[in-house]
N, C-alpha and C positions, 0 to 999 in steps of 0.2 A: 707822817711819811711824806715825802718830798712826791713829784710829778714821776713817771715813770715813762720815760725817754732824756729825762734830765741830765746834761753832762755836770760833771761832780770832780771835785778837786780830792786830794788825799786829806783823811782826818774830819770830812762832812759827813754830818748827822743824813743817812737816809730813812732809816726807819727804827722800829724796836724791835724787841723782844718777845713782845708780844702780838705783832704784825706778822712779823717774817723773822727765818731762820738767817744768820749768817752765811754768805756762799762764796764765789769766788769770786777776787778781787775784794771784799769786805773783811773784817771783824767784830769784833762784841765787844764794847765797853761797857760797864754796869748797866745793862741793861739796852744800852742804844748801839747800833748796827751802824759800823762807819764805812766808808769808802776807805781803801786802804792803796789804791790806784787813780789815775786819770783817766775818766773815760765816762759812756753814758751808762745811765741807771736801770735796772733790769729786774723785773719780776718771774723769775721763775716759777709759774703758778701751777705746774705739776707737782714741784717738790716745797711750794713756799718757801723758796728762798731771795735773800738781793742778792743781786749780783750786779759785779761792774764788768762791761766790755771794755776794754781798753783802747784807746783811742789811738793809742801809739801801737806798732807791731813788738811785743815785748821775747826776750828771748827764751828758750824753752828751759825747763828746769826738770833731769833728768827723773824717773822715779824707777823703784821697785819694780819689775816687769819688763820696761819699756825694749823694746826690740833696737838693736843698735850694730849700724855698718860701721865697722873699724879696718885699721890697717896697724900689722904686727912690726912693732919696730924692735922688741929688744926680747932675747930668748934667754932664762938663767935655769938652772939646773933642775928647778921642779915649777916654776913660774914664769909668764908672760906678759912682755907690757903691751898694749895697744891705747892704738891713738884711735880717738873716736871722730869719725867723718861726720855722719852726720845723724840721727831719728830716722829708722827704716818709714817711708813713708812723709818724711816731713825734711827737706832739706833746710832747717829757716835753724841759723847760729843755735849753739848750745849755750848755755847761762853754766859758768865757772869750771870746773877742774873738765879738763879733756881726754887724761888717759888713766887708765884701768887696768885692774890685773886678771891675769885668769890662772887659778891657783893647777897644777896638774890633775887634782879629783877633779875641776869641774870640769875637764875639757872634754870626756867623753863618756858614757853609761861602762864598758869595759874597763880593766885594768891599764891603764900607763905607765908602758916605763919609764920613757924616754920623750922628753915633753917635743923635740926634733923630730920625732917618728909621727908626730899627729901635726904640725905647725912649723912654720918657719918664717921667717922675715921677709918683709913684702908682698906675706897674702893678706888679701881683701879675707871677712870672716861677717859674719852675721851671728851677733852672739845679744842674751839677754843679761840686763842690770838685777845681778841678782843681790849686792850692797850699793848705798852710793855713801853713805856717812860711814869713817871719817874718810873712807875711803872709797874708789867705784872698785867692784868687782864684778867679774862677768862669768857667765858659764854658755860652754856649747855643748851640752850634753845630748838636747832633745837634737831628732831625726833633721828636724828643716834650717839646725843653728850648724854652724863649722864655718867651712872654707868654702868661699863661692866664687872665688878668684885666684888662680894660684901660678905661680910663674916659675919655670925651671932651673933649677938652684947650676945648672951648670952655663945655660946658654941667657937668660934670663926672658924668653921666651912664654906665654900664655901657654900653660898645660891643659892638654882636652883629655875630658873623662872618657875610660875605657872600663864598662862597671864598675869597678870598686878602686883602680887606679887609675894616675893621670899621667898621663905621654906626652912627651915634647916632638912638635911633627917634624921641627927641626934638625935636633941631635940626637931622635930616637930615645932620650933618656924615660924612664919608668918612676914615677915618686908615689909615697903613700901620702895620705894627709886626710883629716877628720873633717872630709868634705858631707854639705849641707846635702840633703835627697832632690835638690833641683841646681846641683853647680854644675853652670853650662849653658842653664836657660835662659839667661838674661834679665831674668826676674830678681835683679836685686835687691830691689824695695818692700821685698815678701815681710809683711806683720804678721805672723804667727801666733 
């Protein structure tokens, strides 16, 4: 096993298999544990695993779960496209495909008829990665996912919550939308 602070190239023998587990930034080849990154060498000695830190700021790679600010660009008849802004929480580049669907079952726990009557184009939404292969899919089903931004489909003005709907203070207009249980608050980085 190599020095542990050691910076390490990609495809260096750090340790084995019988040392330590493979972690992140490594892999396992017959039996020997490589760097699979540039970056310094790391003993994770809670979980015995290597790990490499990366030396470089690498970009993020979406998963299963991850909480994610979008804005709705395109509305089709039971589907929705958004473009993802950024990791609720983590504004630092996404690593490859950017936008994502949200099928009509997942946009809210009740029935859907009308995918228009819960979202429209140009709201901010905080929704989770609930596919990313081969495609991203997202749902806003749960209480604290939806719309956390939304602007008035007549005047194009920031809609303010009034209970359950949202009012334009401009043109008085009234819209519904499967807004999140804190839109309003400014808290749009909420990880759920």
């Amino acid at each position: 096993m190599i020095d542990e602070g050691s910076i390490v190239i990609p495809g260096e023998k750090v340790a084995t298999t019988e040392e330590l587990i493979a972690g992140n930034g490594t892999y396992e080849e017959g039996g020997v544990i490589r760097a699979s990154i540039l970056g310094k060498f790391i003993i994770d000695k809670e979980k015995m695993k290597a790990v490499i830190k990366p030396l470089t700021d690498v970009p993020l790679v979406l998963k299963e779960g991850d909480i994610v600010i979008c804005e709705i660009k395109q509305i089709m008849e039971n589907i929705v496209i958004a473009k993802i802004l950024y990791l609720a929480g983590n504004k630092r580049e996404i690593a490859g495909e950017k936008e994502g669907t949200i099928f009509i079952s997942n946009i809210d726990t009740e029935f859907v008829e009308d995918v228009k009557s819960k979202l429209r184009i140009g709201d901010i939404i905080r929704a989770r990665v609930i596919k990313v292969d081969p495609v991203i899919n997202f749902s806003t089903k749960d209480r604290h996912l939806g719309v956390i931004k939304a602007f008035c489909s007549e005047c194009r003005n920031i809609l303010i919550r009034k209970n359950n709907i949202l009012e334009c203070k401009i043109c008085g207009r009234t819209e519904i939308r499967k807004i999140a249980d804190d839109y309003g608050s400014g808290n749009i980085d909420r990880v759920v």
